[in-house]
RONUMI-952770 format. One record per residue (C-alpha): residue number from 1; x, y, z; residue in one letter. Coordinates in steps of 0.1 Angstrom, whole numbers, always signed. Last residue first. Example, Ala and Ser with C-alpha at 12.3 -4.5 7.8 and 13.67 -1.06 7.14 Angstrom:
# RONUMI-952770
+-----+-------+-------+-------+------+
: seq :    c1 :    c2 :    c3 : type :
+-----+-------+-------+-------+------+
:   2 :  +137 :   -11 :   +71 :    s :
:   1 :  +123 :   -45 :   +78 :    a :
+-----+-------+-------+-------+------+
# end
This chain:
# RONUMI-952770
+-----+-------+-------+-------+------+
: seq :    c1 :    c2 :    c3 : type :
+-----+-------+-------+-------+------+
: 240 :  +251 :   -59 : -1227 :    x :
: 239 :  +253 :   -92 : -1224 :    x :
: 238 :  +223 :  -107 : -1202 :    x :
: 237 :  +220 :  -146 : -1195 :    x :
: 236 :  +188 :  -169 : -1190 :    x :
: 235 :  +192 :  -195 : -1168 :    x :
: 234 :  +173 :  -186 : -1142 :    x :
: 233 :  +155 :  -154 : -1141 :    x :
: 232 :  +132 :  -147 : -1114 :    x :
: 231 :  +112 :  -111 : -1109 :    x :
: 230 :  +109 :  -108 : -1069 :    x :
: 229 :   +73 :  -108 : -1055 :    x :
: 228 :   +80 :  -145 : -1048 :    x :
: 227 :  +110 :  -134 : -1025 :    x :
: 226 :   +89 :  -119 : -1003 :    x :
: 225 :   +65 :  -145 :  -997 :    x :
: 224 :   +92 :  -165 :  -989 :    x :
: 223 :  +101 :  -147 :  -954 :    x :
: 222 :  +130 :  -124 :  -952 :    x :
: 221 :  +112 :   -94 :  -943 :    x :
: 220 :   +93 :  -114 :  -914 :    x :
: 219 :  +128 :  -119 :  -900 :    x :
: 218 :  +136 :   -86 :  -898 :    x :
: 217 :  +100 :   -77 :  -878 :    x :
: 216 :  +104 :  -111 :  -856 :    x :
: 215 :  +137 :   -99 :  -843 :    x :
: 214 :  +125 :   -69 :  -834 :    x :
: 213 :   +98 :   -86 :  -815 :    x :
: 212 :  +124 :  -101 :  -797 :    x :
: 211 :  +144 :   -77 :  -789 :    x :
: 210 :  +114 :   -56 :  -775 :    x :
: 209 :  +106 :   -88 :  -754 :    x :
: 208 :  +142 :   -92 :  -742 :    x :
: 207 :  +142 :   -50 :  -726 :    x :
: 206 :  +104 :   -56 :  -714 :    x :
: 205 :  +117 :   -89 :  -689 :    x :
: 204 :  +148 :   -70 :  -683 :    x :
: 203 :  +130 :   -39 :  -673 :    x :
: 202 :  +105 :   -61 :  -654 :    x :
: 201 :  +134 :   -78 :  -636 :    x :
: 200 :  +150 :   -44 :  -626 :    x :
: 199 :  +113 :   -41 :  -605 :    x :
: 198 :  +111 :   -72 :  -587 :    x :
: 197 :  +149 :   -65 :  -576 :    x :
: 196 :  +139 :   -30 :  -560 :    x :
: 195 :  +113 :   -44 :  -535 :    x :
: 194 :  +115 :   -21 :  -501 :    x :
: 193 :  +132 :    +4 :  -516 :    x :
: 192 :  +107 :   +14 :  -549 :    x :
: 191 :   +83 :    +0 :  -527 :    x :
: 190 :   +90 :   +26 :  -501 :    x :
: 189 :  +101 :   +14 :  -467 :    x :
: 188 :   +75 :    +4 :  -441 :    x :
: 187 :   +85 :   +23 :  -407 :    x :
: 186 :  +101 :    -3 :  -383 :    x :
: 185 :   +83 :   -18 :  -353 :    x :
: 184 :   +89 :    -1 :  -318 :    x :
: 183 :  +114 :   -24 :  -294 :    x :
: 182 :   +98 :   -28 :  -261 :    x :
: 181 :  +112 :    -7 :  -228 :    x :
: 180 :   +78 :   +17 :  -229 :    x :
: 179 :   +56 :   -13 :  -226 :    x :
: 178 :   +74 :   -30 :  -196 :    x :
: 177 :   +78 :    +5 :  -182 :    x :
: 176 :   +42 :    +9 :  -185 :    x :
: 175 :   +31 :   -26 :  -172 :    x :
: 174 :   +58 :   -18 :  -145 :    x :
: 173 :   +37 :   +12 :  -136 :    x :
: 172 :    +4 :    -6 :  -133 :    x :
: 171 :   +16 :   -32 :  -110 :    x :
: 170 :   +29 :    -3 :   -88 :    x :
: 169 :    -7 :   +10 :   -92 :    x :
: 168 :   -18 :   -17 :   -77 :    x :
: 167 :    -1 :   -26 :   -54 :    x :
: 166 :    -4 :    +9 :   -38 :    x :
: 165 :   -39 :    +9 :   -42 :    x :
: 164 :   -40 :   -23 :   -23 :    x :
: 163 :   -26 :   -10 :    +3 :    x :
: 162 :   -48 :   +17 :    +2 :    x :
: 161 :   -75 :    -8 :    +9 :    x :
: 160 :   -58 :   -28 :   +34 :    x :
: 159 :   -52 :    +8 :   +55 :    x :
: 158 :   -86 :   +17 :   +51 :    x :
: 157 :   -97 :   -19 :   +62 :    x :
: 156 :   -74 :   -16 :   +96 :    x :
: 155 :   -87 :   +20 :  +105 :    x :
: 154 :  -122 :    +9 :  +101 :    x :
: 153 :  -111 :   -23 :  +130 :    x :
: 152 :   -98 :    +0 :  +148 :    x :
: 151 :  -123 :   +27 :  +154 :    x :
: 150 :  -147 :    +1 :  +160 :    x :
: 149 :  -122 :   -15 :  +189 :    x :
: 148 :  -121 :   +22 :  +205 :    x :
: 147 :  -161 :   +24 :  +204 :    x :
: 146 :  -160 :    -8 :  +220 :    x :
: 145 :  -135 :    +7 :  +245 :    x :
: 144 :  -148 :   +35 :  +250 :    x :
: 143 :  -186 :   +20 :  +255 :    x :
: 142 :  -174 :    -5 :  +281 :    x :
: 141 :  -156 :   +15 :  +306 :    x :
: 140 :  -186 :   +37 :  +319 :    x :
: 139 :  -200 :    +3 :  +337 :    x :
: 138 :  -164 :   +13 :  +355 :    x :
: 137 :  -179 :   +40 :  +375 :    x :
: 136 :  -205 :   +23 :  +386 :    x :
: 135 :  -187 :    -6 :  +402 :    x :
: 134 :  -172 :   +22 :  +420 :    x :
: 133 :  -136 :   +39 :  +425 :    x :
: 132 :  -127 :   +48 :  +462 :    x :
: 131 :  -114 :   +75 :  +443 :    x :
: 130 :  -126 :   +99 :  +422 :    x :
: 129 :  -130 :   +94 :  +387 :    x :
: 128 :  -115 :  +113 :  +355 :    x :
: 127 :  -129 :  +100 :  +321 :    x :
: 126 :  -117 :   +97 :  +286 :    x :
: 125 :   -84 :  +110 :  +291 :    x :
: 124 :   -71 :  +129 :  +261 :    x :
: 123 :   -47 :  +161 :  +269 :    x :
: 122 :   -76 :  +178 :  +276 :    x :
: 121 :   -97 :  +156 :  +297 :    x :
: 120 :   -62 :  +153 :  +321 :    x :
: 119 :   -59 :  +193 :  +323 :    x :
: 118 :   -96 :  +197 :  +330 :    x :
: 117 :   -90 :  +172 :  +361 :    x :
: 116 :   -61 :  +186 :  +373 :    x :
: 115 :   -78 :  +222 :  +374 :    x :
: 114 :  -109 :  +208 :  +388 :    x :
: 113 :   -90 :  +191 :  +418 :    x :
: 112 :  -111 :  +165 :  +433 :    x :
: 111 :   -82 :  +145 :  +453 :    x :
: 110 :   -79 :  +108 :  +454 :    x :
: 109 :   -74 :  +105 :  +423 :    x :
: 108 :   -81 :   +77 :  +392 :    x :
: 107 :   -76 :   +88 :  +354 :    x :
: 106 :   -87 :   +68 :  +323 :    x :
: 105 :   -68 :   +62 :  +291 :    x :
: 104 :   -86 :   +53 :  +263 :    x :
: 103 :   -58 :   +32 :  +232 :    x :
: 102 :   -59 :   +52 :  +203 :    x :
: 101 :   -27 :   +67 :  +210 :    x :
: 100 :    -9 :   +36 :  +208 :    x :
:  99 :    +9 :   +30 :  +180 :    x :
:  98 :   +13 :   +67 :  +172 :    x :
:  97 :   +28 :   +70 :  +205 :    x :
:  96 :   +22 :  +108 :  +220 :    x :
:  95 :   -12 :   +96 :  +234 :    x :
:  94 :    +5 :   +71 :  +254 :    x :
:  93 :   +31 :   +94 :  +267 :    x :
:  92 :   +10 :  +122 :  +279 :    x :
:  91 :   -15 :  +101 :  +297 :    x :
:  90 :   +16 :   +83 :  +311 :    x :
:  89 :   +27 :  +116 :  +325 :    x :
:  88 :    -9 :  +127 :  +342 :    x :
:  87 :    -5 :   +94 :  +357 :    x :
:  86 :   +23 :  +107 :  +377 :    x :
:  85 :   +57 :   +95 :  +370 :    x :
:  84 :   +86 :   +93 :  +394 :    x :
:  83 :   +63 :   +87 :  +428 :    x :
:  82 :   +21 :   +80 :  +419 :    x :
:  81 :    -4 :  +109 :  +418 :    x :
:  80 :   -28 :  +105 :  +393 :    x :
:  79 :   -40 :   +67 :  +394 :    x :
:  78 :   -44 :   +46 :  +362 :    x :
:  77 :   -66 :   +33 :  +344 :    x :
:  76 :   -56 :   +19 :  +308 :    x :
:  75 :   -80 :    +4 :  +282 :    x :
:  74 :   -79 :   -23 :  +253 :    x :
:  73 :   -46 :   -37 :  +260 :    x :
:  72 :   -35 :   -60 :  +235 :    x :
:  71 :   -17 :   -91 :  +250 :    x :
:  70 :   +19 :  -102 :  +236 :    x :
:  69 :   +34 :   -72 :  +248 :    x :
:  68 :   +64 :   -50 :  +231 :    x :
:  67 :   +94 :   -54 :  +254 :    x :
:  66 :  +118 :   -61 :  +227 :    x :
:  65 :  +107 :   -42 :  +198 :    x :
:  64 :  +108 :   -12 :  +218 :    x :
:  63 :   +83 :   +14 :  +203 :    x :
:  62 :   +94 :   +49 :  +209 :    x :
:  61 :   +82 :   +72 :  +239 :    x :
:  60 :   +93 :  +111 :  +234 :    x :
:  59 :   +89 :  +130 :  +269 :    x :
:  58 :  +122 :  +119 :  +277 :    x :
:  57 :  +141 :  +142 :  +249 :    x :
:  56 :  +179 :  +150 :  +259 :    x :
:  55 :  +179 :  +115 :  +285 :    x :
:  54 :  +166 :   +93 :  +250 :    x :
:  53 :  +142 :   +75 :  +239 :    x :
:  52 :  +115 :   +66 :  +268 :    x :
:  51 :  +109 :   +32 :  +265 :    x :
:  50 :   +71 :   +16 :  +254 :    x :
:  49 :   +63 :   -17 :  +242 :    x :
:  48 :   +27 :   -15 :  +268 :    x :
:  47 :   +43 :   -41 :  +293 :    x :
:  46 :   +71 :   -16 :  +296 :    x :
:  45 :   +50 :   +13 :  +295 :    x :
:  44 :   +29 :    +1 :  +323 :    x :
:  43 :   +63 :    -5 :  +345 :    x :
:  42 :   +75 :   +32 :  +341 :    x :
:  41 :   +36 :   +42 :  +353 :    x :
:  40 :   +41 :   +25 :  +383 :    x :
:  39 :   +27 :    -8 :  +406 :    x :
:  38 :   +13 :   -27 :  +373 :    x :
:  37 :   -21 :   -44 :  +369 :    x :
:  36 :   -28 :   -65 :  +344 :    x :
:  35 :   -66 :   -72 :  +338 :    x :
:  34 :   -86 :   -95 :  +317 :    x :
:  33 :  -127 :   -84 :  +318 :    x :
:  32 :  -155 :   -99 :  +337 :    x :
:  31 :  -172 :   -71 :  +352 :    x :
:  30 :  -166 :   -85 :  +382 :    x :
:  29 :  -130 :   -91 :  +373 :    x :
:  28 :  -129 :   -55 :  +368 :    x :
:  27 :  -138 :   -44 :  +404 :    x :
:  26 :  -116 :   -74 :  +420 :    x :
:  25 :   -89 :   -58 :  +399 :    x :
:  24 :   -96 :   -22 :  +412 :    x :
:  23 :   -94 :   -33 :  +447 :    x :
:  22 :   -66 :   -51 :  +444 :    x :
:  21 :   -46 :   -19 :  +430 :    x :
:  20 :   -60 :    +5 :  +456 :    x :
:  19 :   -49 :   -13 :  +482 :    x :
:  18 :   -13 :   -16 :  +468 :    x :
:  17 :   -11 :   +14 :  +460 :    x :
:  16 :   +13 :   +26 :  +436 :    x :
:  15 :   -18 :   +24 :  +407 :    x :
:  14 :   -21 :   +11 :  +373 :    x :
:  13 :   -45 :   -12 :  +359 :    x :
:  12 :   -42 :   -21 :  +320 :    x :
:  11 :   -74 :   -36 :  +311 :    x :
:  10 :   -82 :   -58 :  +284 :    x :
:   9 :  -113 :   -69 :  +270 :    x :
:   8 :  -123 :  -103 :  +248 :    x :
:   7 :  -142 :  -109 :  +287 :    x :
:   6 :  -166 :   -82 :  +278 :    x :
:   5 :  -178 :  -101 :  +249 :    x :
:   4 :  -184 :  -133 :  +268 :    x :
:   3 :  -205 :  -114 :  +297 :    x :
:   2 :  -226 :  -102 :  +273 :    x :
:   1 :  -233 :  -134 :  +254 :    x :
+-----+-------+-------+-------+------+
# end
């Protein structure tokens, strides 16, 4: 099982020598992990996606779609002093690339120089060995690079859960917009706007039935009984 996990790791070997270079493949094939190895620092930036941008600003690396590698790299060690650029520069580079900065870098040299090596732990090597490099030396390999692959993995799930933050609250905004962009019901009018016809029909309706009744009264004075309390005198002829 060990031996199987150590063999999902990558290492990016880069040295100038060509001695120096087999030895430290044989070292990591020992230890059972994939390596590349690369005779400059120019080359490992290829194979890592990295060009330098422009002549004005060569320090700046940017992502070349292009040359970007297939195989993730996991670690890079790399000797100090190699022709063009030193291993000090390549340091530099892969820790300026947001892409790549998480990526341990480790430095190889022939030559104990405090100085250099306080200068390669600051900018962000994870460890500086002396050459001949030792089966020992690279047991120290292992932890950055599972600690590395931890890193990862968290920064991956933060990233998918802001994501979906995003998404969500995008959803939520054209919800709003969707609500804001309906039409807003009318304001009720006043009965006495709303429903003016049921009202003129009650006047008419109260205006016929006081006509009638009216009617009623005149024509109750003309009834029979009426006449009857008038004196009758038929027949019967008055000369004064």
């Amino acid at each position: 099982m060990g031996m199987a996990a150590e063999s999902q790791f990558h290492v990016l070997a880069v040295d100038d020598s060509i001695i120096d270079r087999k030895l430290i493949e044989r070292l990591l094939r020992t230890s059972s992990y994939q390596v590349t190895t690369v005779d400059s620092g120019s080359k490992a930036l290829e194979f890592l996606g990295l060009r330098e941008n422009d002549e004005s600003n060569p320090s700046t690396p940017s992502v070349s779609p292009n040359n970007h590698q297939e195989v993730e790299v996991n670690l890079v060690i790399t000797d100090y002093c190699m022709p063009g650029m030193t291993g000090y520069d390549l340091l530099k580079k892969i820790k300026e690339s947001s892409s790549l900065r998480n990526i341990p870098v480790v430095i190889m040299s022939s030559e104990n120089v405090p100085s250099r090596i306080s200068r390669c732990l600051e900018e962000g090597a994870e460890e500086f060995f002396l050459k001949p490099v030792r089966q020992a030396d690279l047991n120290k390999l292992k932890p950055h690079m599972k600690k590395t692959k931890l890193k990862d993995q968290k920064q991956g799930t933060a990233e998918k859960l802001e994501n979906s933050e995003v998404l969500q609250k995008q959803a939520q905004q054209i919800i709003q917009n969707d609500h804001q962009q309906e039409p807003k019901p009318q304001d009720p009018q006043p009965e006495s706007e709303s429903h003016p016809q049921p009202i003129i029909e009650q006047q008419q309706q109260s205006l016929q039935q006081a006509n009638s009744n009216k009617r009623k009264t005149m024509e109750q004075g003309l009834t029979p009984e009426t006449d009857r309390t008038r004196p009758r005198y038929s027949g019967i002829a008055t000369v004064v």
